[in-house]
C-alpha positions in Angstrom: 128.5 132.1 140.0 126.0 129.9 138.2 127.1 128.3 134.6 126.2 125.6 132.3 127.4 121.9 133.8 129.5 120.2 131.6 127.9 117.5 130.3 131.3 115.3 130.9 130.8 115.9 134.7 127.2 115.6 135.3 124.1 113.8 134.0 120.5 114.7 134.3 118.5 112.8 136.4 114.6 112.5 136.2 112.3 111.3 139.0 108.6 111.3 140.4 108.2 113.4 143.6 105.8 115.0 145.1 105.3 118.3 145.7 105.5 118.8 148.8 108.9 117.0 148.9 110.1 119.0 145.8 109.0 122.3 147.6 110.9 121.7 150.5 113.9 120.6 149.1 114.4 124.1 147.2 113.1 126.0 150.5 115.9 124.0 152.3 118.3 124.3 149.8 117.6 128.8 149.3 117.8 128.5 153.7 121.0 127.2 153.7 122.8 128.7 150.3 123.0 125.0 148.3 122.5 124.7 144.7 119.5 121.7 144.6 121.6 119.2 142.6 124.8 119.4 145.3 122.0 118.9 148.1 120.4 116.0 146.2 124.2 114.7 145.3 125.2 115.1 149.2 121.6 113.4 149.7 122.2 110.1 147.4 125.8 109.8 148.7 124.6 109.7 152.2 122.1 107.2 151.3 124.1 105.0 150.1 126.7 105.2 152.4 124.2 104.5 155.2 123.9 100.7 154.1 120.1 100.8 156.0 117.3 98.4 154.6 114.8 99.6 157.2 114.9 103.7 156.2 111.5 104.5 156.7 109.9 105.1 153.2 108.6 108.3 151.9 104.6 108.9 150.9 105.6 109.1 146.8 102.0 109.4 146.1 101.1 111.6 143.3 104.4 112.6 142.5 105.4 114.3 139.6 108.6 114.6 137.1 111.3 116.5 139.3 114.8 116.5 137.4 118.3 117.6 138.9 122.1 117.0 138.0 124.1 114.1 139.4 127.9 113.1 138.8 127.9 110.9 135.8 127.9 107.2 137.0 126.3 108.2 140.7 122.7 107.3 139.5 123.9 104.1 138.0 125.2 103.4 141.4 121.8 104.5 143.3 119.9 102.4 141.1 122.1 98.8 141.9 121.0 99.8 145.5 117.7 100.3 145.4 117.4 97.4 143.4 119.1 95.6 146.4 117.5 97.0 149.1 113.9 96.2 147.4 112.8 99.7 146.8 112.1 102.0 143.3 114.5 104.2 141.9 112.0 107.1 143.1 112.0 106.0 146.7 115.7 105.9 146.7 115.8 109.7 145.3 112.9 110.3 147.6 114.9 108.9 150.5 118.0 111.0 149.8 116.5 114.2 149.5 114.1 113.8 153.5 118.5 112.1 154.1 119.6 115.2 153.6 116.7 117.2 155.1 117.2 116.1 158.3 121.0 116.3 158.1 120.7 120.6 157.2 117.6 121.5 159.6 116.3 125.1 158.4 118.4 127.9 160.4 116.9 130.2 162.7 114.6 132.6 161.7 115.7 136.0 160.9 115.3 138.8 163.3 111.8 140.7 162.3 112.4 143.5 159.8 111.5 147.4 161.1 112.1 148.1 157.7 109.7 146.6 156.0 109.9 144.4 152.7 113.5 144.5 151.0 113.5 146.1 147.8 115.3 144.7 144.7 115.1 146.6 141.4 116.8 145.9 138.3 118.0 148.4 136.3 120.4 149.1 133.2 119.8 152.2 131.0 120.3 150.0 127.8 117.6 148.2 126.5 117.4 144.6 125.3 119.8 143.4 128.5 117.0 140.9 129.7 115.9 143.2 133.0 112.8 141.8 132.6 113.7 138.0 132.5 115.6 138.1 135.1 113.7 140.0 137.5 110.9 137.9 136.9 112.9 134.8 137.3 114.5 136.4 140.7 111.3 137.1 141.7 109.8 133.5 141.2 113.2 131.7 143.0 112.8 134.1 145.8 109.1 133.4 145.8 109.9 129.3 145.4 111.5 129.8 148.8 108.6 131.0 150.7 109.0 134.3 150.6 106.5 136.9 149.9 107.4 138.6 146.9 105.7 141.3 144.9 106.7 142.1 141.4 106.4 145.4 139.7 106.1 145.7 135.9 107.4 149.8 135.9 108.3 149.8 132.5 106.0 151.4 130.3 106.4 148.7 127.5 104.8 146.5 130.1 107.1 143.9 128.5 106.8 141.5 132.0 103.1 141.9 132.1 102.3 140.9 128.9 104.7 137.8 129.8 103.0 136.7 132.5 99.5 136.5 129.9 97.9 139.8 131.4 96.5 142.9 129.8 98.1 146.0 130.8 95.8 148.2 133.1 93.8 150.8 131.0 95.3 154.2 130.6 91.3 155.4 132.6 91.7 152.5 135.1 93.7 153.5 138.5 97.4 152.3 137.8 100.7 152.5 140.1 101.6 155.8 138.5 98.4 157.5 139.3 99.0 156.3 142.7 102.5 157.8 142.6 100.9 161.3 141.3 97.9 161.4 143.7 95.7 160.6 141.1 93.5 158.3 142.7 90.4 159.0 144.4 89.3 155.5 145.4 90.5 152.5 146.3 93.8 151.2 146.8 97.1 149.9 145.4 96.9 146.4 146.4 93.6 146.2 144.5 95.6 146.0 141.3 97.9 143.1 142.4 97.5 139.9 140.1 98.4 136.4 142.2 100.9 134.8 139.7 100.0 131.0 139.4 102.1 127.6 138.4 105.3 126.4 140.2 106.2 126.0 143.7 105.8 129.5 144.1 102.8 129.6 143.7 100.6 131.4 146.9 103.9 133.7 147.1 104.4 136.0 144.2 102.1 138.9 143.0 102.0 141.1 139.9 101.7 144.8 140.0 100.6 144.8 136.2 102.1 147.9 133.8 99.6 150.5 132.3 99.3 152.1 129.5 99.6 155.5 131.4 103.2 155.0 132.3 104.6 156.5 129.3 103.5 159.8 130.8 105.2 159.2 134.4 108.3 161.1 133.7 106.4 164.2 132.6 104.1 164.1 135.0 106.4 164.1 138.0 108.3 167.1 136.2 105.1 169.2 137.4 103.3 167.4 139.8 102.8 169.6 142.9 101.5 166.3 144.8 105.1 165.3 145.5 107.3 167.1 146.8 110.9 165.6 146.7 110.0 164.0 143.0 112.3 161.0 144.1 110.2 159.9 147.1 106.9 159.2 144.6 107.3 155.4 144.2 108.2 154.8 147.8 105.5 156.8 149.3 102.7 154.8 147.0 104.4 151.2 148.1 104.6 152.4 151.4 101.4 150.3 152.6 102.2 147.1 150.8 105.4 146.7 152.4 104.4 144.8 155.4 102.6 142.4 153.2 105.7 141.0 151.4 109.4 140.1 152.1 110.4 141.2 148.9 109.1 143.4 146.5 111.2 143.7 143.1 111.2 146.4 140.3 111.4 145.7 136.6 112.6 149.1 135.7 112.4 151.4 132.6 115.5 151.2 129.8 115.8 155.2 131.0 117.7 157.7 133.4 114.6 159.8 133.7 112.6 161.1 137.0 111.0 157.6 136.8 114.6 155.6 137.2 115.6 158.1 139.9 112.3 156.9 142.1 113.2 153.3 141.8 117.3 153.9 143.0 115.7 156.4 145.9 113.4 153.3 146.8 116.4 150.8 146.8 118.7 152.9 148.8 119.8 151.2 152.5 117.5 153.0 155.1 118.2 154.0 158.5 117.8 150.5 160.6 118.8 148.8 157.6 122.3 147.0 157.1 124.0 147.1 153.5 123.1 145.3 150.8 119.4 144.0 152.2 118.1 146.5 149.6 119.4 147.7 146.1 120.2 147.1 142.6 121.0 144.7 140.3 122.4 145.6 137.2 121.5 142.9 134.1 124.2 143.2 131.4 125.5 141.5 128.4 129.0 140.8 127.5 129.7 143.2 124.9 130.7 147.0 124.8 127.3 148.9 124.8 126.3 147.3 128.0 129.8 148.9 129.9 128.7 152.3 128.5 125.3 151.9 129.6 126.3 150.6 132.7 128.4 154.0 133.4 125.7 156.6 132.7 123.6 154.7 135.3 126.5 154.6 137.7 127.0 158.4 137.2 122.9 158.3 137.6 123.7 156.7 141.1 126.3 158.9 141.9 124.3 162.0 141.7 121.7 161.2 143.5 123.4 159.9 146.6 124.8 162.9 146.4 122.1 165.4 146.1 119.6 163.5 148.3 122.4 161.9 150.8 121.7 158.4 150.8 123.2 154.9 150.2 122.7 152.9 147.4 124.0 149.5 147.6 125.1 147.9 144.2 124.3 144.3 144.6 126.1 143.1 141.5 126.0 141.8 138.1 124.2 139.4 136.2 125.9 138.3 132.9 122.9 137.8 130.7 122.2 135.8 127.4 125.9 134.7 127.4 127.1 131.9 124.5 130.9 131.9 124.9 130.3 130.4 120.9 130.2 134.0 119.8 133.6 134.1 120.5 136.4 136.9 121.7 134.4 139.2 122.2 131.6 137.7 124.7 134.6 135.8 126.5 136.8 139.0 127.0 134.2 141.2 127.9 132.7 138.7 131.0 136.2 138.8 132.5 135.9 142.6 132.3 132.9 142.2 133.8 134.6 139.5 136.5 137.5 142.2 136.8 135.5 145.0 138.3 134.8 143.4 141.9 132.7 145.4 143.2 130.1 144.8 142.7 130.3 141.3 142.0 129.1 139.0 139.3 126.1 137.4 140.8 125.9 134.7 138.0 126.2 134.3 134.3 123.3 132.9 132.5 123.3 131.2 129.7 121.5 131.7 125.9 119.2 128.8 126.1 115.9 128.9 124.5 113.7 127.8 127.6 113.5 131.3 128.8 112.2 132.8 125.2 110.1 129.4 125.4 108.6 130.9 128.4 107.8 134.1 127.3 106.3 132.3 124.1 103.8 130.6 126.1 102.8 133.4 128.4 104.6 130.8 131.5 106.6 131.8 134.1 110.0 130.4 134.0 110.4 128.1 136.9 106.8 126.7 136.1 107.7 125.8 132.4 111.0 124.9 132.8 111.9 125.0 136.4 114.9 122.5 136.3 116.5 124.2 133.4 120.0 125.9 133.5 118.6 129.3 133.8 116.0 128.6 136.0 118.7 127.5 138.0 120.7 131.0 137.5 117.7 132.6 138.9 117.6 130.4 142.2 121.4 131.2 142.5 120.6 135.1 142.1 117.9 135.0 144.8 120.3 133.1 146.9 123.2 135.8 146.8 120.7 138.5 147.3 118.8 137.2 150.1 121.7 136.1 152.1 
């Protein structure tokens, strides 16, 4: 579970690195389930202990600010020796980190999927939750590790669109929900998709932008003769981009409509597939409303294994927006949260005002503030989910 540091314990650290150094590091550190601060603290601690003036020294050219947490007094330490070995406090980061690079080589691929891209959605009948923060912040970590990630805006506010600085798509324009209805004459789905720029993600994360049509989706499907089984409609129009991408996650509509039931039918494990590679994740907040909501979507997910005789995996909880200052109530109700087990509490992240920062400035997350507590949340979401 991911949670503030305590200030007492850790201190933040601020160096120049470049990119391609930071980019590896947080590939490396997704690869092999490490938080980046404990690789860059096993890093300097290895450094040091190696006692070597000769380590060959790392291209630092063009770096830019990279900032992590180290145990309080540790970068007091690294500094005395680089000052005696003769090198910069960024060459002795730099060293460190390449240290502890080629002390965890990247494991061995994964066996190549049958199944196509793994499909996350994130979904939680109540509204105001943050669903679409932290699916956008999932999407960025899992994009951050070089994965392919696609990210669908299927809420008809088109909240995560707007985020991201993009018009929704015109309600006359060819949209994902046409798509889903057969309404498209011409052309295809992965024309729409936006390339999302900024970050060490960037070249691996795509937008599938809301439209203003969406609103209609539920009634739609109600009568649409194009589809069959009503609960097959968003699989069968992301059926071709699947190859294309290693993950593709759902922002998904505050509703238990026809809409909500094709993103759980999406998520569900298919045949080839082992549990838990695809499913849901359930964004909550600790309070009372959220437990209510949370059991009309469970019954949601009940049915429609049921009915349709399929698997869902429920990859856990994520404890959103949480200040433990607001007292009994937000501190009783994550250990009620903690208490259900299964599924799990992926992570709590905190009330911080970089992510409404974000949103303020049109940025994605882990571009604006991408060493930041929640940015860090996210990373340790996409870790747990991708394992």
């Amino acid at each position: 579970m991911t949670a503030p540091y305590d200030p007492g314990d850790r201190e933040k650290v601020v160096a120049k690195l470049p990119a391609e150094l930071r980019k590896e590091l947080k590939v490396r550190a997704a690869e092999v389930d490490t938080d980046i601060q404990d690789a860059v603290t096993h890093g300097v601690e290895a450094w040091r202990k190696s006692k070597s003036r000769g380590r060959p020294l790392v291209d630092t050219t063009g770096g830019t600010s990279f900032a992590t947490y180290l145990p309080t007094g540790l970068y007091d330490k690294l500094k005395r020796d680089c000052k005696a070995r003769g090198i910069s406090y960024n060459q002795g980061i730099a060293q460190s980190i390449r240290l502890w690079l080629n002390e965890h080589p990247s494991p061995r691929p994964t066996p190549q999927r049958v199944t196509g891209a793994r499909r996350v959605i994130f979904g939680n009948q109540k509204g105001g939750v943050g669903k679409t923060s932290v699916s956008a912040g999932v999407a960025q970590a899992l994009a951050e590790s070089g994965r392919r990630t696609l990210l669908i805006d299927f809420d008809p506010q088109g909240h995560l669109t707007k985020q991201f600085g993009h018009p929704l798509i015109d309600i006359n324009e060819p949209s994902l929900a046409k798509h889903m209805l057969g309404e498209v004459k011409d052309g295809a789905l992965a024309d729409l998709l936006v390339p999302i720029k900024g970050g060490d993600f960037e070249d691996h994360l795509w937008l599938l932008p809301a439209c203003k049509d969406a609103f209609l989706l539920d009634a739609k499907l109600a009568t649409s003769r194009f589809v069959r089984v009503k609960e097959t409609a968003l699989e069968k129009a992301l059926e071709p981009l699947e190859h294309d991408f290693d993950f593709i996650v759902v922002d998904c509509p505050p509703s238990l409509g026809y809409s909500m039931d094709t993103a759980i039918y999406y998520c569900r494990t298919r045949d080839g597939e082992s549990e838990g590679t695809s499913g849901i994740v359930i964004p909550v907040l600790s309070e009372d409303s959220s437990a209510d909501a949370y059991d009309m979507l469970e019954e949601q997910i009940e049915d429609l294994t049921a009915d349709l005789d399929v698997a869902i995996s429920q990859l856990g909880f994520v404890v959103n927006m949480y200040d433990s200052r607001k007292g009994y109530v937000a501190t009783s109700s994550l250990d009620e949260w903690k208490k259900v087990g299964e599924p799990p509490v992926l992570a709590v992240v905190p009330e911080l005002k970089d992510q409404r920062e974000a949103v303020r400035v049109k940025a994605p997350l882990l571009a604006h503030a991408p060493y930041c507590e929640q940015a860090e949340a996210m990373r340790s979401i996409a870790r747990r989910i991708s394992g």
